[in-house]
N, C-alpha and C positions, 0 to 999 in steps of 0.2 A: 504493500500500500504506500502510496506517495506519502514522502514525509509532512507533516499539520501546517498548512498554511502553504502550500507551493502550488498548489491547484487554483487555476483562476477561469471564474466565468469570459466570456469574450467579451462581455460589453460592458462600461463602465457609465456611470453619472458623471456629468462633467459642467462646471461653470468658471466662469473665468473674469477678473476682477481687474478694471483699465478704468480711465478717466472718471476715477470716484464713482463709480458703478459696475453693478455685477450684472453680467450679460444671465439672458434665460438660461438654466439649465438644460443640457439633452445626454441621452444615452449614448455615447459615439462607441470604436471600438476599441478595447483595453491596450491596445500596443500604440494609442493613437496621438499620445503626449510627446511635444512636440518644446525642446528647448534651446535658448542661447544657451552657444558655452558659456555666455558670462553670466548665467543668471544668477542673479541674487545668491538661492538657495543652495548651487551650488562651490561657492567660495564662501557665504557667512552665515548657513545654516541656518537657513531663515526656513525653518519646515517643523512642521506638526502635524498630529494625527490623534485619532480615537479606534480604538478595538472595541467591539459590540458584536451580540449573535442575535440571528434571527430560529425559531424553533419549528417544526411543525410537531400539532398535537393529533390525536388520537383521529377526530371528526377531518384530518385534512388541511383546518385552517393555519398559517403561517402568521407566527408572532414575534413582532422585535422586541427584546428586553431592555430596559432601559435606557431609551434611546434618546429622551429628555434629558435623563441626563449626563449623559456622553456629550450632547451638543453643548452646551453649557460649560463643560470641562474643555470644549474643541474653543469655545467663543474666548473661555478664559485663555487659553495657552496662545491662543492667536492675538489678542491684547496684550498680553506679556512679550511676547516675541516682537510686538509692535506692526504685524503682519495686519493687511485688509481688514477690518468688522466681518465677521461673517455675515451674513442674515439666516437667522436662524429657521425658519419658517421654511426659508426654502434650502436649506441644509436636509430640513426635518423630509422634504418633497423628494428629494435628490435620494435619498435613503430608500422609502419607501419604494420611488420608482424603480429604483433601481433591483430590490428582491424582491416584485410583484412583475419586473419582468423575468426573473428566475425563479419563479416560484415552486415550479413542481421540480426544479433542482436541489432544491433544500431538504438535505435525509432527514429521514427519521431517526429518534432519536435512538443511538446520545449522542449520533452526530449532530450540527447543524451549518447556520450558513453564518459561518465569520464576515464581518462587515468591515472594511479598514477606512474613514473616509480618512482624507490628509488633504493639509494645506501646505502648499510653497510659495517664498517670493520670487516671482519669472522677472524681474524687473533686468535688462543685462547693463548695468553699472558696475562694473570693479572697484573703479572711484568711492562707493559704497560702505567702505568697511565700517564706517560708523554713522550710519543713514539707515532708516528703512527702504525696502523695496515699495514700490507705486503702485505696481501692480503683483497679483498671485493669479494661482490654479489651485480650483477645489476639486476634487475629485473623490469619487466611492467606488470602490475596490471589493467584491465582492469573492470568497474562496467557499467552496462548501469542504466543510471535514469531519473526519470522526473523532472517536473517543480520544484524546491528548495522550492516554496510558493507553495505549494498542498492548503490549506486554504485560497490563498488570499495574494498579496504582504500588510504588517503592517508600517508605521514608527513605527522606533524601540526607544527605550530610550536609551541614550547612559549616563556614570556616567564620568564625568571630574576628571582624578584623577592625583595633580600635583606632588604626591610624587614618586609614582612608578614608575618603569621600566615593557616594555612588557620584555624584554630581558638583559644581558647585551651588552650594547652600539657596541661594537668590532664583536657582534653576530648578530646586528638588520640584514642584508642583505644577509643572510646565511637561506635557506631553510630548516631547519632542527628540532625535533622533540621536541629537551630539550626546542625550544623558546615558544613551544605550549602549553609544559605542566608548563613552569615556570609562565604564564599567567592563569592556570587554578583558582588556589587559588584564587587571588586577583578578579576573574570575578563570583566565586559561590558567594561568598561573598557578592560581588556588589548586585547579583539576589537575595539574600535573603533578602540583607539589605533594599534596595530603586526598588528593581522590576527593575531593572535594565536590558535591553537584553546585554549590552559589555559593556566595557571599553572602552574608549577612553584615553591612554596613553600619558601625557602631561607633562614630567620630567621638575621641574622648571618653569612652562606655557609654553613651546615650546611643539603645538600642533604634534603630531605622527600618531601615527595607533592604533588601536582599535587589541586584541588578534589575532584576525584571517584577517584582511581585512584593505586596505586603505583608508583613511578617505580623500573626499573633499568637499567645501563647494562652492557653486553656487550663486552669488547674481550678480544678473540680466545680463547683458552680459557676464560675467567675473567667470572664475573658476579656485580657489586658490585650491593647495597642496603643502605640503612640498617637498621644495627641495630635489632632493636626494644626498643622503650621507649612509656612513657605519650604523647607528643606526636605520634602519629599512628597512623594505622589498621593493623591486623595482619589483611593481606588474604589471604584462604583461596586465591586463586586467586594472588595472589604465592607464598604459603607451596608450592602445587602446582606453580611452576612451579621452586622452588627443587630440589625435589626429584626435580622429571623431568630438571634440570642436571645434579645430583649423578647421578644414574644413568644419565648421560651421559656422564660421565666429568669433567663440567668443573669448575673450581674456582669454590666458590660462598663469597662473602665477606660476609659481614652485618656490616659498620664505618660508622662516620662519611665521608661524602666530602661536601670543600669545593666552593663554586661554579671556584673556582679549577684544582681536578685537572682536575673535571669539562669544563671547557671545553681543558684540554691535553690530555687522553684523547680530546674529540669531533673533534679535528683528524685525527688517526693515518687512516690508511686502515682500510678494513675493522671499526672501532669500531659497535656498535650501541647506538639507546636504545628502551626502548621502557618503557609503561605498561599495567599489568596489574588485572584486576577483570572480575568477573562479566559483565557485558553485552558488552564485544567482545573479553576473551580477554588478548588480546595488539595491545597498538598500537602502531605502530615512530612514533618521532620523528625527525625530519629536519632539524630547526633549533631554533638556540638561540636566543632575544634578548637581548640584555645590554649594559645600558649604552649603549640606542640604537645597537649593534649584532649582526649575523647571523653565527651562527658556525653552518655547517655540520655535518650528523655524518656521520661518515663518509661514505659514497655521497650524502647526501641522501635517499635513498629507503628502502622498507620491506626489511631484512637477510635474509638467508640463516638464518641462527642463530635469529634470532625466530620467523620460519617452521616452522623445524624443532620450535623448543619449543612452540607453539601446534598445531603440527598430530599432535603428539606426545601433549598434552592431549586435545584433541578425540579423538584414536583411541580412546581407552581411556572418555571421555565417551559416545561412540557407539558403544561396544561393538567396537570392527577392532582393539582391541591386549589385551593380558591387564591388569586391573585388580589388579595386585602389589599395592596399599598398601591392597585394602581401602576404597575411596572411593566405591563404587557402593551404594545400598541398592535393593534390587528391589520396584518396585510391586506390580507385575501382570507 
């Protein structure tokens, strides 16, 4: 099976942002992007994006998941980077149209249809480096895929590393491409060094987020994650899982935790960690490294508790639980 995210529909959403206005959107075809070498985006990384899935349920119908508020997170991270305004309304169009013309493409679950929209600045200025670009390219990008654990969901090894940054700090909340790649070094590294699957980012001991995903830790009724602030990403699928806790009964704490709790909480029995984001949900971690040492979490392996919150998620994603908060928009 193709590996998650390399499969693409043919035809894309597409609109494009020139003389303080965005032209109509249309469907064109996926290979269809068309740039200066000098653009913007490609010398000052003027680009961003949002991950988002669309589902089909049981009766056939096809639903995007949080799709409000991906745009929102898309509208913020293009305001920060000083890129176009989006208009969101017709982002929200652009979306739609775009899996309602794929529609019967969309598996069943637990696969679904990954949504990737992204903005660039095309403006071709090199003169630029401390300028916005004038104009962009919005574009949605559609891949349908399967289950993210083809093999089997694994606890993962996560490396405690307290000198690094995933990003810089002013960048962490900003959805955008440089923060991906400036975490790649420090994570091969990791893998080769100590077998490592991610990083867990922990500037000074204040506990962060792992390269690509948010990090919480679960010990026994109570689920800790970092407050949020500008220094890291405000994940839609962290945010969902908080609040299937809360209507769970469990206490849900958004503070600072050091490497230091973190490692005397992962002792305790029955203690879970896991990492949360769009493409596998929910990932239980099962070891820590630190200081050229292995500190077990709890069981070592994937929890009871994660499980329940991830499969709690997916219900209401494929349509087997009631969608209380409102987070389904309906295609077709």
């Amino acid at each position: 099976m193709a590996a998650f995210g390399s499969v693409f529909m043919p035809k894309m959403a597409l609109a494009t942002f020139a003389n303080n206005n965005w032209s109509e959107s249309s469907l064109v075809s996926s290979d269809s992007i068309q740039l200066h070498p000098g653009a913007h985006v490609l010398h000052y990384s003027s680009t961003c994006f949002e991950g988002l899935k669309a589902f089909r349920h049981e009766d056939g119908s096809v639903h995007v998941f949080r799709m409000e508020q991906n745009i929102k997170r898309l509208a913020q991270s293009s305001r920060l980077l000083f890129l176009p305004e989006i208009d969101e309304a017709q982002t929200s169009k652009m979306i739609l149209d775009a899996v309602a013309e794929f529609a019967t493409d969309v598996p069943e679950p637990p696969g679904s249809m990954y949504i990737r929209p992204t903005h660039v600045g095309t403006e071709a200025a090199v003169g630029k480096a401390a300028a916005p670009s004038a104009t962009s390219l919005l574009y949605v990008l559609l891949s349908p895929v399967g289950d993210y654990f083809t093999g089997g969901a694994k606890a993962l090894r996560l490396l405690l590393d307290e000198t690094g940054m995933r990003c810089a700090p002013h960048m962490g909340m900003i959805k955008s491409g440089g923060n991906y790649a400036s975490a790649l070094g420090p994570i091969a590294k990791a893998k080769e060094e100590v077998q490592a699957d991610q990083i867990l980012f922990c500037p000074n001991g204040d506990v962060q987020e792992t390269g690509a995903a948010n990090f919480l830790l679960i010990d026994g009724n109570e689920i800790i994650t970092k407050g949020l602030d500008s220094s890291f990403l405000h994940g839609v699928t962290r945010s969902s899982i908080l609040t299937l806790a809360a209507d769970m009964g469990m206490t849900v704490s958004e503070r600072d935790i050091t490497v230091d709790e973190l490692l005397e909480r992962a002792a305790k029995p029955g203690v879970e960690a896991v990492l949360s984001g769009t493409a596998a949900v929910l990932t239980s971690v099962g070891t820590f490294i630190h200081n050229e040492k292995e500190y077990k979490v709890g069981s070592g392996e994937p929890g009871p508790v994660a499980d329940k919150l991830r499969q709690a998620l997916n219900d209401i994603q494929w349509g087997k639980a009631e969608d209380k908060h409102g987070w389904l928009t309906k295609v077709v």
